[in-house]
MARDO-17475 format. One line per field, with one value per residue: residue number from 0; residue in one letter; x, z, y of N, C-alpha, C in turn. Coordinates in nm, 3 decimals, padded with zeros to 5 digits. Each point is the difference from the previous one (the first is absolute). Layout:
N
pos	c(NUM; ...)
code	c(A; ...)
n_c1	c(X; ...)
n_c3	c(Z; ...)
n_c2	c(Y; ...)
ca_c1	c(X; ...)
ca_c3	c(Z; ...)
ca_c2	c(Y; ...)
c_c1	c(X; ...)
c_c3	c(Z; ...)
c_c2	c(Y; ...)
***
This chain:
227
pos	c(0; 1; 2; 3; 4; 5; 6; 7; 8; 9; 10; 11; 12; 13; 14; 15; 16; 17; 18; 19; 20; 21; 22; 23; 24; 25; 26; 27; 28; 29; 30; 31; 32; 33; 34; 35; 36; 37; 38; 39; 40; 41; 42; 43; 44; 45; 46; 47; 48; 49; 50; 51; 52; 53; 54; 55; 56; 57; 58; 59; 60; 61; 62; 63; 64; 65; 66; 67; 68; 69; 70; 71; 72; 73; 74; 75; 76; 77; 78; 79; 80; 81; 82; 83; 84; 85; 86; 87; 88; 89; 90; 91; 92; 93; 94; 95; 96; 97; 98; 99; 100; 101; 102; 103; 104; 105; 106; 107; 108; 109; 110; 111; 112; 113; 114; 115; 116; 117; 118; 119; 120; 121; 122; 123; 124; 125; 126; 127; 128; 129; 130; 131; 132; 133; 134; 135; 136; 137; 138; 139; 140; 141; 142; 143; 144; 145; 146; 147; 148; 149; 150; 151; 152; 153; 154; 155; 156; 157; 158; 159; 160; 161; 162; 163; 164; 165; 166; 167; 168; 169; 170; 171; 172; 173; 174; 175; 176; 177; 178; 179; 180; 181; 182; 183; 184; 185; 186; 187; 188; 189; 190; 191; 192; 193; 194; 195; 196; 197; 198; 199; 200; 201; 202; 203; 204; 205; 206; 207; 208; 209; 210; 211; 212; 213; 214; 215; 216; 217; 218; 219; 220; 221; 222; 223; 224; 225; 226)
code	c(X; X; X; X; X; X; X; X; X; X; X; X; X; X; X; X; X; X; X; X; X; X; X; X; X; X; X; X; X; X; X; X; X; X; X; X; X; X; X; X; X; X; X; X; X; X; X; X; X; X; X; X; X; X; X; X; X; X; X; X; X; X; X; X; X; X; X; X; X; X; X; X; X; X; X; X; X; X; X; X; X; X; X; X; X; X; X; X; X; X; X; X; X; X; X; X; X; X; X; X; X; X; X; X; X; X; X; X; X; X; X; X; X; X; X; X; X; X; X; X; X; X; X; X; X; X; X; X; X; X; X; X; X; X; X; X; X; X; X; X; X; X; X; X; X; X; X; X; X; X; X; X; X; X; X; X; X; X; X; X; X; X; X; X; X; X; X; X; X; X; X; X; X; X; X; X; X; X; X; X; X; X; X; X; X; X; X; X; X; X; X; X; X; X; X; X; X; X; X; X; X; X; X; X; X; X; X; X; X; X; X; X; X; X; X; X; X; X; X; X; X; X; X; X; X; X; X)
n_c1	c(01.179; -00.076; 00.065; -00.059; -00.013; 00.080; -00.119; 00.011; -00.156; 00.036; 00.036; -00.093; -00.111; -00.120; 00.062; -00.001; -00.072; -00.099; 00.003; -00.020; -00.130; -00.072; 00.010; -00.029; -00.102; 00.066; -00.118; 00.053; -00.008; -00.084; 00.038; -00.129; 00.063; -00.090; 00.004; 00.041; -00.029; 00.022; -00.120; 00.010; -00.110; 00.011; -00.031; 00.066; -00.120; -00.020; 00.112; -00.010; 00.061; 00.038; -00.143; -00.059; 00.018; -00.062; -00.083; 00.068; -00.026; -00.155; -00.043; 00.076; -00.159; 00.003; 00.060; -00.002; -00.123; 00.048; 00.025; -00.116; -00.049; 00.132; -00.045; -00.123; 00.115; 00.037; -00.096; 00.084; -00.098; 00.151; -00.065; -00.053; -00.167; -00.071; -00.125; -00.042; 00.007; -00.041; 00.090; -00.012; 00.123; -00.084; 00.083; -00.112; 00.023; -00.141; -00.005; -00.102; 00.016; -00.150; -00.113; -00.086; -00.142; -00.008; 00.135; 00.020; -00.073; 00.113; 00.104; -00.068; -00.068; 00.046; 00.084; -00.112; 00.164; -00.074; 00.077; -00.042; -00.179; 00.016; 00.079; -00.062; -00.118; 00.072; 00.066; -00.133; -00.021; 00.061; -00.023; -00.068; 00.006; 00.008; -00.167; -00.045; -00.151; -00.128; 00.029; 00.122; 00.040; -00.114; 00.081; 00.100; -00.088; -00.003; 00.058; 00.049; -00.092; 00.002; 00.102; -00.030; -00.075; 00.059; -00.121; 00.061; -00.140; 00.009; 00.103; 00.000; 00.149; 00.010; 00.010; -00.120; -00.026; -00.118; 00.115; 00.028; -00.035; 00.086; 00.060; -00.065; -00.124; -00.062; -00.128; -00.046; 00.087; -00.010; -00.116; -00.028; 00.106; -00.037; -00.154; 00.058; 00.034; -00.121; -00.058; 00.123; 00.123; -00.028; -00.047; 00.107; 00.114; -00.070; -00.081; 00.142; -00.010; -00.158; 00.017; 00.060; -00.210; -00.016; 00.084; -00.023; 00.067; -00.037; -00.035; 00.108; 00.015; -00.021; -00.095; -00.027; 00.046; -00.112; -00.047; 00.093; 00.094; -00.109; 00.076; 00.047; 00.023; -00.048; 00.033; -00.139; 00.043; -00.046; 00.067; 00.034; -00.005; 00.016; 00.009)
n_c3	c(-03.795; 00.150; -00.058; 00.073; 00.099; 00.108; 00.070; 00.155; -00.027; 00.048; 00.041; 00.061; 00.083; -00.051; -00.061; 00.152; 00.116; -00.116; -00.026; 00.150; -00.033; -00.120; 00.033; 00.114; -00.053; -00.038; -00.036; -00.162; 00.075; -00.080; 00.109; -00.057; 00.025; 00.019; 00.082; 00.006; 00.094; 00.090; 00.081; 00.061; 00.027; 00.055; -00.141; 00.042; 00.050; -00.036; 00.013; 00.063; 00.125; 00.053; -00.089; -00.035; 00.156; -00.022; -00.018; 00.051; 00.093; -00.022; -00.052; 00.069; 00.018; 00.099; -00.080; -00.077; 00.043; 00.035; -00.120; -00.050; 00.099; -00.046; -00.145; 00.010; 00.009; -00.137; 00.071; -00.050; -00.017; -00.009; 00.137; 00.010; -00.022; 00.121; 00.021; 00.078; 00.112; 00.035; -00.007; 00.073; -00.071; -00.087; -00.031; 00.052; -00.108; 00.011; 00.001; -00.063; 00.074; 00.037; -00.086; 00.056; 00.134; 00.055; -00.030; 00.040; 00.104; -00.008; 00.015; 00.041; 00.037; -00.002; -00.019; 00.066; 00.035; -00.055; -00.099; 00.039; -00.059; -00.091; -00.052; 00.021; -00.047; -00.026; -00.028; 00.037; -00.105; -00.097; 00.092; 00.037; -00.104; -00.083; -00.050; -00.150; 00.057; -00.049; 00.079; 00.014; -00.129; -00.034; 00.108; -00.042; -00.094; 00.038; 00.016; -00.082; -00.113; 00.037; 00.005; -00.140; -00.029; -00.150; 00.005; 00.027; 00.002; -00.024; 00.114; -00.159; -00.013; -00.107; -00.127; 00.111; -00.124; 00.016; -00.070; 00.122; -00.069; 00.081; -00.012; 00.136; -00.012; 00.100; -00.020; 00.112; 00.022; -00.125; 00.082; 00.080; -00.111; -00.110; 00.091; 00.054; -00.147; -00.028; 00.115; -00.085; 00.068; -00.088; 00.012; 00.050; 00.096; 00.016; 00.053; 00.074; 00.024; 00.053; -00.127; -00.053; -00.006; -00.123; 00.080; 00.060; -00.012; -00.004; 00.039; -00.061; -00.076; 00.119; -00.081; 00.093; -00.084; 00.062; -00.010; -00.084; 00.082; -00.026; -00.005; 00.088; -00.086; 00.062; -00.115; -00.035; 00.008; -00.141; 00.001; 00.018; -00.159; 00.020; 00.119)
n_c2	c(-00.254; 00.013; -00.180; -00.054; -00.120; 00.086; 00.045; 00.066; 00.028; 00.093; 00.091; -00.050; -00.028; -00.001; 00.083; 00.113; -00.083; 00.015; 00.177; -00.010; -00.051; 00.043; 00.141; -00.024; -00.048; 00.112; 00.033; 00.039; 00.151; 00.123; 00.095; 00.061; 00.089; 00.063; -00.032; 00.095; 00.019; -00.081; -00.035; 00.124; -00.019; -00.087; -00.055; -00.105; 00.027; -00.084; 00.037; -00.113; -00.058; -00.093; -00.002; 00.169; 00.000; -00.130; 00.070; 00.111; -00.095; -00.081; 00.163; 00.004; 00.074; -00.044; -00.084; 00.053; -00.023; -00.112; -00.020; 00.007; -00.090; -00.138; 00.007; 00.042; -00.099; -00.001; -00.110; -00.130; -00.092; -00.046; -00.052; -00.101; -00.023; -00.045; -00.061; -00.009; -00.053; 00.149; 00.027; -00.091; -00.017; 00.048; 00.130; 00.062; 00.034; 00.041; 00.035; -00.002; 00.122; 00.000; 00.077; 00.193; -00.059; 00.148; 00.001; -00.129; 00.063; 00.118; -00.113; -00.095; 00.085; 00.063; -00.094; -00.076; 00.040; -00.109; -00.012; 00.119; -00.023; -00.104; 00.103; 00.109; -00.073; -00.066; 00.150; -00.006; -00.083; 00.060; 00.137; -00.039; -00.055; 00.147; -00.111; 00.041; -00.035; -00.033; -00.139; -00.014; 00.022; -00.040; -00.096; 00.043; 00.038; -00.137; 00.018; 00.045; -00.046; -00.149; 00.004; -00.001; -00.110; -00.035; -00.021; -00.138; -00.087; -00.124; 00.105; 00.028; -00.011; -00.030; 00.121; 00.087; 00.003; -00.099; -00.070; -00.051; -00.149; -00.068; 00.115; 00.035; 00.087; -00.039; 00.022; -00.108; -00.146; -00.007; 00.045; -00.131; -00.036; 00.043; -00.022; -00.121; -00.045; 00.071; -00.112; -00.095; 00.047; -00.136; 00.037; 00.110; -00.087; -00.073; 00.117; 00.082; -00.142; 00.030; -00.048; 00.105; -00.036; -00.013; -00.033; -00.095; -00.107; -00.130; 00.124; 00.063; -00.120; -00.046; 00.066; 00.070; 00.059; 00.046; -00.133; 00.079; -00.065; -00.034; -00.073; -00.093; -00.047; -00.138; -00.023; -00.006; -00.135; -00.059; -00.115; 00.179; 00.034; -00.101; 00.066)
ca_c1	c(-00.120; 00.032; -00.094; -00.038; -00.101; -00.105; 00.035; -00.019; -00.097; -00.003; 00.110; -00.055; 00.100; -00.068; 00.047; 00.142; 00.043; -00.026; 00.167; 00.161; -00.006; 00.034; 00.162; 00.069; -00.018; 00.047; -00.062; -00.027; -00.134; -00.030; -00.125; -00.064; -00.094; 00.012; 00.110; 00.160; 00.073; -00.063; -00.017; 00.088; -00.024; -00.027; -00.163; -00.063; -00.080; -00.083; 00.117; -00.064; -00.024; 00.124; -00.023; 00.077; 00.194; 00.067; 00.021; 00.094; 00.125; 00.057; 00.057; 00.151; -00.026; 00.077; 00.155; 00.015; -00.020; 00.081; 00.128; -00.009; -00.008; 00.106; 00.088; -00.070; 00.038; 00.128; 00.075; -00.015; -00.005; 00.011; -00.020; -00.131; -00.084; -00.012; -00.113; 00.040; 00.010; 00.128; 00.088; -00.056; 00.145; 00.043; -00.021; -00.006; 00.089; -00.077; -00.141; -00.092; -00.131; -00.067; -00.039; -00.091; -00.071; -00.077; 00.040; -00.035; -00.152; -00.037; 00.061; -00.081; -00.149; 00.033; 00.054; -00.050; 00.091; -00.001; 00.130; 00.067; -00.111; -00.004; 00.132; -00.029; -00.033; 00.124; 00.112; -00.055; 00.052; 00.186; 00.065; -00.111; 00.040; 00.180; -00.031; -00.119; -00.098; -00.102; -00.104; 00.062; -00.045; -00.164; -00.022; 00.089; -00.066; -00.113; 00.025; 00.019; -00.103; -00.088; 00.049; -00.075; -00.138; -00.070; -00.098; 00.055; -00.037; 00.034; 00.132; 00.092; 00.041; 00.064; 00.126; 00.011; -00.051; -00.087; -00.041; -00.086; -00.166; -00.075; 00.040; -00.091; 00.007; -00.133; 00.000; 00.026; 00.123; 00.083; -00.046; 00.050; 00.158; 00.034; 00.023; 00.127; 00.151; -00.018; 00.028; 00.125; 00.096; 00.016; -00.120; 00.035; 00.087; -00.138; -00.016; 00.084; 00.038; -00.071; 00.009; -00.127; -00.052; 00.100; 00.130; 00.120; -00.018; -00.088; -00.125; 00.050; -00.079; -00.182; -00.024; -00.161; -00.054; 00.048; 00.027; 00.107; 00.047; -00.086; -00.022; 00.054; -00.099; 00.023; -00.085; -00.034; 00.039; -00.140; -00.016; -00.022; -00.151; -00.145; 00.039)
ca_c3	c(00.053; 00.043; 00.025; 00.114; -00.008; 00.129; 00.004; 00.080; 00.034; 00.130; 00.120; 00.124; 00.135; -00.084; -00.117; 00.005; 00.022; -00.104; -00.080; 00.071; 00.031; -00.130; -00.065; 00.059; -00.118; -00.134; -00.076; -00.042; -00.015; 00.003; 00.096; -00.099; 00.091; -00.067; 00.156; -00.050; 00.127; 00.106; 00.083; 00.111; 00.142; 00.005; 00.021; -00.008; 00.112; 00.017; 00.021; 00.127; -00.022; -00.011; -00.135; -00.044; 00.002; -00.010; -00.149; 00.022; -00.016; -00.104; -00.085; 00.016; 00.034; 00.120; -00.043; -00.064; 00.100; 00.119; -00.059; -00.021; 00.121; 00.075; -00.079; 00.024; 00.141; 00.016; -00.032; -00.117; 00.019; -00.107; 00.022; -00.026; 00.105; 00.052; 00.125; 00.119; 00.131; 00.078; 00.154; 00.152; 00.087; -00.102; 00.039; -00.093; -00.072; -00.032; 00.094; -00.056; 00.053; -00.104; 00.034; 00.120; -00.018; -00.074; -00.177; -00.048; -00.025; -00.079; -00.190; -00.021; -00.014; -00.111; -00.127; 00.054; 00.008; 00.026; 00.026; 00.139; 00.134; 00.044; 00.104; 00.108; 00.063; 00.040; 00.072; 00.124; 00.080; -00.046; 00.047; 00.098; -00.010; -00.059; -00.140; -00.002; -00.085; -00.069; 00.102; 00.131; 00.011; 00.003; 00.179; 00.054; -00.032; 00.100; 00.157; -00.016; -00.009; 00.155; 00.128; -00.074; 00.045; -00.125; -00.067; -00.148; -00.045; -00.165; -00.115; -00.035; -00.016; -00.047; -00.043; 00.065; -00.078; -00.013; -00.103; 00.011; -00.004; 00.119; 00.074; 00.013; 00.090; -00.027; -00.001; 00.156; 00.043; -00.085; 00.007; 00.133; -00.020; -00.035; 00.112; 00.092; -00.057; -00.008; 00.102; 00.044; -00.018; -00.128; -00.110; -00.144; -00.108; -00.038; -00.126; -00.150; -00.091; -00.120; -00.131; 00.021; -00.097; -00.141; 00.110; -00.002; -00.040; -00.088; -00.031; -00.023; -00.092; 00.063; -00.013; 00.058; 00.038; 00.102; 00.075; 00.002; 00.153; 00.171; 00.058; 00.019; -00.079; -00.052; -00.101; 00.022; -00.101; -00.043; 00.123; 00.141; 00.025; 00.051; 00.118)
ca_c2	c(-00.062; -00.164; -00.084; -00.090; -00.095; 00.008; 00.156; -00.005; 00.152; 00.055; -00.072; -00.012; -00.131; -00.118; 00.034; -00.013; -00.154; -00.098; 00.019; -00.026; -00.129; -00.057; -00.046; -00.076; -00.095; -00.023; 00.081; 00.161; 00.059; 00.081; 00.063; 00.138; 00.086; 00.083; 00.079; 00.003; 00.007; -00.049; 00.130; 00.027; -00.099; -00.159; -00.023; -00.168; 00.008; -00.105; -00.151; -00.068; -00.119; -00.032; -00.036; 00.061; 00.040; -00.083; 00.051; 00.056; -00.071; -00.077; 00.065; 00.026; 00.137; 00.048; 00.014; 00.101; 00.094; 00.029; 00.073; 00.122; 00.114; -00.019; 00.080; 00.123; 00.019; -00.009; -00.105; -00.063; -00.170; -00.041; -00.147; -00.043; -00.002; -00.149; 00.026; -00.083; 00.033; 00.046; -00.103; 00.085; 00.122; 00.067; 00.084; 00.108; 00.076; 00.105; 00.094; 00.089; 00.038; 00.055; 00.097; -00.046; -00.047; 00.053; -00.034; -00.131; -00.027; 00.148; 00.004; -00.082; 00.081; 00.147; -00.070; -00.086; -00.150; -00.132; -00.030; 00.047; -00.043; -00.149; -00.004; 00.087; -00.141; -00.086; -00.021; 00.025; -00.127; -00.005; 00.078; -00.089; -00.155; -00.021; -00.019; 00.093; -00.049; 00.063; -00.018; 00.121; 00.171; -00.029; -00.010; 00.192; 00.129; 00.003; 00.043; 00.168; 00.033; 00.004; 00.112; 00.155; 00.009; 00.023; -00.126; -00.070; -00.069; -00.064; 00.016; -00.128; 00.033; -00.110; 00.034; 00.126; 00.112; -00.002; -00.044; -00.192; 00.016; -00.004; 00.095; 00.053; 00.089; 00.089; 00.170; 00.065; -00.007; 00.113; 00.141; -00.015; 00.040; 00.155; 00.109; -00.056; 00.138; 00.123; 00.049; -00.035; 00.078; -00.029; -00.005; 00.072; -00.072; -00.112; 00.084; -00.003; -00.077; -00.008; 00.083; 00.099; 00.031; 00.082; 00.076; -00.104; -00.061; -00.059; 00.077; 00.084; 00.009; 00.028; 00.124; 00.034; 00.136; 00.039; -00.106; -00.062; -00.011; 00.017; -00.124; -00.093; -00.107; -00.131; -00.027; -00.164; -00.095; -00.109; -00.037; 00.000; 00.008; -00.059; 00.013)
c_c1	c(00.038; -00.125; -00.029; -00.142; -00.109; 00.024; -00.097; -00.027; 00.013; 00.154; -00.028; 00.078; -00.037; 00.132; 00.170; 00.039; -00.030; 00.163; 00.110; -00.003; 00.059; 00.168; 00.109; -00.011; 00.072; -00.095; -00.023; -00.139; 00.019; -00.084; 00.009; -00.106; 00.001; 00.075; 00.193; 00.051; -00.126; -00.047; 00.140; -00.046; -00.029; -00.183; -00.062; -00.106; -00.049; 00.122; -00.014; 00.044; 00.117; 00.038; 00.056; 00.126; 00.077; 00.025; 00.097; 00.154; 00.029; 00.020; 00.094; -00.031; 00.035; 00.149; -00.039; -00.036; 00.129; 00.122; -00.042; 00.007; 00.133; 00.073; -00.019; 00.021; 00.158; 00.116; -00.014; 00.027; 00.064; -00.004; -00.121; -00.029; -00.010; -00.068; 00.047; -00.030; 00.142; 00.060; -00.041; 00.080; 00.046; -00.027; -00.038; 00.045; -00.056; -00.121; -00.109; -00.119; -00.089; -00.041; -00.062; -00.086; -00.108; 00.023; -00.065; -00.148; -00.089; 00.020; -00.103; -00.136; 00.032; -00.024; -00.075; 00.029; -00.035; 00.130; 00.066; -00.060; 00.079; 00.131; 00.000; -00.092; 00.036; 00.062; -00.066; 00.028; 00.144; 00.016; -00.035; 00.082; 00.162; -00.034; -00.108; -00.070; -00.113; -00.127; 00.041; -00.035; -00.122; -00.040; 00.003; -00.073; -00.199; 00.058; 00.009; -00.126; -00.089; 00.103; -00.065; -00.127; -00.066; -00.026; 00.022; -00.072; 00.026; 00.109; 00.106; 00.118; 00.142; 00.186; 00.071; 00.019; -00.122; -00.017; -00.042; -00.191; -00.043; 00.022; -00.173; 00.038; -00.148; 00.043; -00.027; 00.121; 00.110; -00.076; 00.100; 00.101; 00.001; -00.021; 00.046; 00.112; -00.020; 00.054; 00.097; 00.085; 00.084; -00.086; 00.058; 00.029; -00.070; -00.077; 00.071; 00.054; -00.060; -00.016; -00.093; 00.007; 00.097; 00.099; 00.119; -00.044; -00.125; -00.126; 00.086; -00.084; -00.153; -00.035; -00.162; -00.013; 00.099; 00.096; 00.177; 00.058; -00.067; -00.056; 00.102; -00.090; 00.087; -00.104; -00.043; 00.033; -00.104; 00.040; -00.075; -00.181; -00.091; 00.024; -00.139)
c_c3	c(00.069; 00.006; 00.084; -00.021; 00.103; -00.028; 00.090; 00.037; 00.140; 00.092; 00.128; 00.050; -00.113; -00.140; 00.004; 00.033; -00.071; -00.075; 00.057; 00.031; -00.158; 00.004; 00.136; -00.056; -00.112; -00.086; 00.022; 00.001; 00.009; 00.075; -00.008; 00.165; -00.039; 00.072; -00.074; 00.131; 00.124; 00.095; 00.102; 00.122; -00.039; 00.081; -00.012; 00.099; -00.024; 00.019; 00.154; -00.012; -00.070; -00.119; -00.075; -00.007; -00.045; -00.209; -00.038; 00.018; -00.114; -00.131; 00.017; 00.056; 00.135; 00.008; -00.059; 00.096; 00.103; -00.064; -00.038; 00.145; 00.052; -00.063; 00.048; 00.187; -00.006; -00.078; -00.085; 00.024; -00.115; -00.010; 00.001; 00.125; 00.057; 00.103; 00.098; 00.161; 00.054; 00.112; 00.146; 00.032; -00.118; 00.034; -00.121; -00.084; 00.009; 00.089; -00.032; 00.065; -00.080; 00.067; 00.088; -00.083; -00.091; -00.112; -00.087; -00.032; -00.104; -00.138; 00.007; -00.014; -00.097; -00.155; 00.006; -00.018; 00.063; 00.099; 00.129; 00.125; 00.055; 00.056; 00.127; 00.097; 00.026; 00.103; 00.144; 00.125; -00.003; 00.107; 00.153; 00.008; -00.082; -00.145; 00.022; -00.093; 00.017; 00.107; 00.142; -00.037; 00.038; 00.091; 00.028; -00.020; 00.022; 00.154; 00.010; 00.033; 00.149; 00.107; -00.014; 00.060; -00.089; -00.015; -00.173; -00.046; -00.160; -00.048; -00.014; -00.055; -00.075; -00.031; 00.037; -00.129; -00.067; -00.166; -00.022; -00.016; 00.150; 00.124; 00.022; 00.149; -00.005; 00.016; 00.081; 00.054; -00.092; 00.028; 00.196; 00.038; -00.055; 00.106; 00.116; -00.034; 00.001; 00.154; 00.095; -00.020; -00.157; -00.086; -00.091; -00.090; -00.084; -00.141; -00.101; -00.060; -00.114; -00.129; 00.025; -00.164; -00.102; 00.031; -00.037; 00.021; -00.046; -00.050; -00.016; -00.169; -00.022; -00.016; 00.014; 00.010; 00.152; 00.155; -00.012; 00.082; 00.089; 00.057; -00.020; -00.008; -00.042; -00.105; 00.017; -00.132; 00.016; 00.165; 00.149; -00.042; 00.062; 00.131; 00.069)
c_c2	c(-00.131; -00.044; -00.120; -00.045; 00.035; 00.199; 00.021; 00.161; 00.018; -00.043; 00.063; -00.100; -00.145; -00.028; -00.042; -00.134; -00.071; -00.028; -00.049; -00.173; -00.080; 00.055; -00.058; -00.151; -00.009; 00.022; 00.115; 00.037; 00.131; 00.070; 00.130; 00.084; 00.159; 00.171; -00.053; -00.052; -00.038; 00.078; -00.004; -00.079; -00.102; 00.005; -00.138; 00.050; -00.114; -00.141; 00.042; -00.168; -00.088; -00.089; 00.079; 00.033; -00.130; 00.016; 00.066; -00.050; -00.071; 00.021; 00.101; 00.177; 00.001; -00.003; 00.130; 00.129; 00.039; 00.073; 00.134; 00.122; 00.019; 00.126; 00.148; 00.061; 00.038; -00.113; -00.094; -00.151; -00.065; -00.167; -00.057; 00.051; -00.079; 00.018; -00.088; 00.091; 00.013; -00.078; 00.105; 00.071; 00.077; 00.137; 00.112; 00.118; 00.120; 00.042; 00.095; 00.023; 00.018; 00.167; -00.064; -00.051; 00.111; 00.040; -00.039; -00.015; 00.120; -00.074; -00.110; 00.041; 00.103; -00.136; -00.107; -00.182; -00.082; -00.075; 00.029; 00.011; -00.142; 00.006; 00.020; -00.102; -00.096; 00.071; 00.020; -00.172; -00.066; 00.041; -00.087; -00.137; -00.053; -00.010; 00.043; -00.117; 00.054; -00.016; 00.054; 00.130; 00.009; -00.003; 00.124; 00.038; -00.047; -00.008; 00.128; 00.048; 00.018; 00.087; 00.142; 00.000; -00.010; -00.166; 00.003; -00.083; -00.021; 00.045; -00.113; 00.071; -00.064; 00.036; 00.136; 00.104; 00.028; -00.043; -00.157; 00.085; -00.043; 00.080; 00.075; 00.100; 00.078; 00.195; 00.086; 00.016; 00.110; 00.127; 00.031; 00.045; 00.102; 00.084; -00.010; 00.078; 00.115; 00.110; -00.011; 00.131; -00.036; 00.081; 00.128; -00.082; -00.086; 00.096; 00.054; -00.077; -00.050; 00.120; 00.123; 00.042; 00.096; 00.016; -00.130; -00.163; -00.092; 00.135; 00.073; 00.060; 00.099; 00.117; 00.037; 00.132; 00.085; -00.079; -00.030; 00.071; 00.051; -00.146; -00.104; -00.165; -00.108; -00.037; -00.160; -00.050; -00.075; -00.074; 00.046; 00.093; -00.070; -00.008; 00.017)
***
């Protein structure tokens, strides 16, 4: 039996940095979750903001992160870490494309990743400007919008996954665009990416009777009910 002073319920993102902050402290603590093993994807959806990531560093999880991916590549860091800015004549060791774009957007609607919307938003002004931020992307995708023809009034658009409270979008402009895509040469791709009912991901679960896989369905989250 072990015993300790602190014992720490859940190892979420709240649990685990509580834990990685006390024992980079030098205090012992115990952290009890009831999962043997972590999910397989990385699910922070709500770390945004250079508050959070600045958490990370300062509990030693992006060091770790980076070894774990260095290792899972092959290779092995047996020297410290050390942040800093690259030198302007430094040359690159590596090259990683990503998938396509319609990849990317099938594994994000089927699984309904947070995480990989706000990527995918950013990288619309990264790709535009070199760095990706939150109010360039926003420009992008109201300009988008008006070359479309689709009237945006009141959209606000803050972390591009729709989990900020001040992210809005009325129910015209989200009815405007669905049938803008519908009638684009996109629009298979746009539909199969969304989960189909009892079939696969987030509604895979979903069971209606006759209704399983006869439809392709984004499920609403409390948030986008009140539309």
């Amino acid at each position: 039996m072990r015993y300790t002073d602190i014992a720490i319920v859940g190892g979420g993102l709240a649990g685990s940095t509580a834990a990685a902050m006390l024992g980079r402290a030098g205090i012992p603590a115990v952290l009890i979750d009831p999962h043997p093993l972590p999910r397989p994807d990385f699910r922070v959806e709500k770390l945004s903001g250079n508050q959070q990531l600045e958490r990370f560093r300062k509990t030693g999880i992006a060091e770790s992160v980076l070894r774990w991916l260095w290792s899972e590549s092959g290779g092995k860091l047996r020297g410290k870490v050390r942040e800093g800015k690259a030198p302007d004549d430094a040359k690159p060791l590596m090259r990683v494309e990503s998938e396509p774009l319609a990849n990317l957007v099938r594994d994000m609607n089927k699984f309904s990743n947070n995480v990989m919307a706000r990527q995918i938003f950013l990288a619309l002004s990264a790709e535009r400007h070199g760095q990706g931020d939150a109010a360039s992307s926003a420009r992008i995708v109201r300009e988008w919008l008006e070359s479309r023809g689709i009237d945006a009034p009141g959209l606000s658009i803050e972390n591009g996954a729709g989990l900020s409270r001040d992210d809005r979008i009325t129910a015209a402009t989200l009815t405007d665009l669905l049938r803008d895509a519908w009638r684009t040469p996109l629009m298979p791709e746009l539909a199969g990416s969304m989960p189909i009912f009892g079939a696969d991901g987030t509604l895979k679960s979903r069971r209606a009777g006759g209704a399983r896989g006869r439809a392709h369905v984004v499920y609403p989250t409390p948030p986008t009910r009140g539309l």
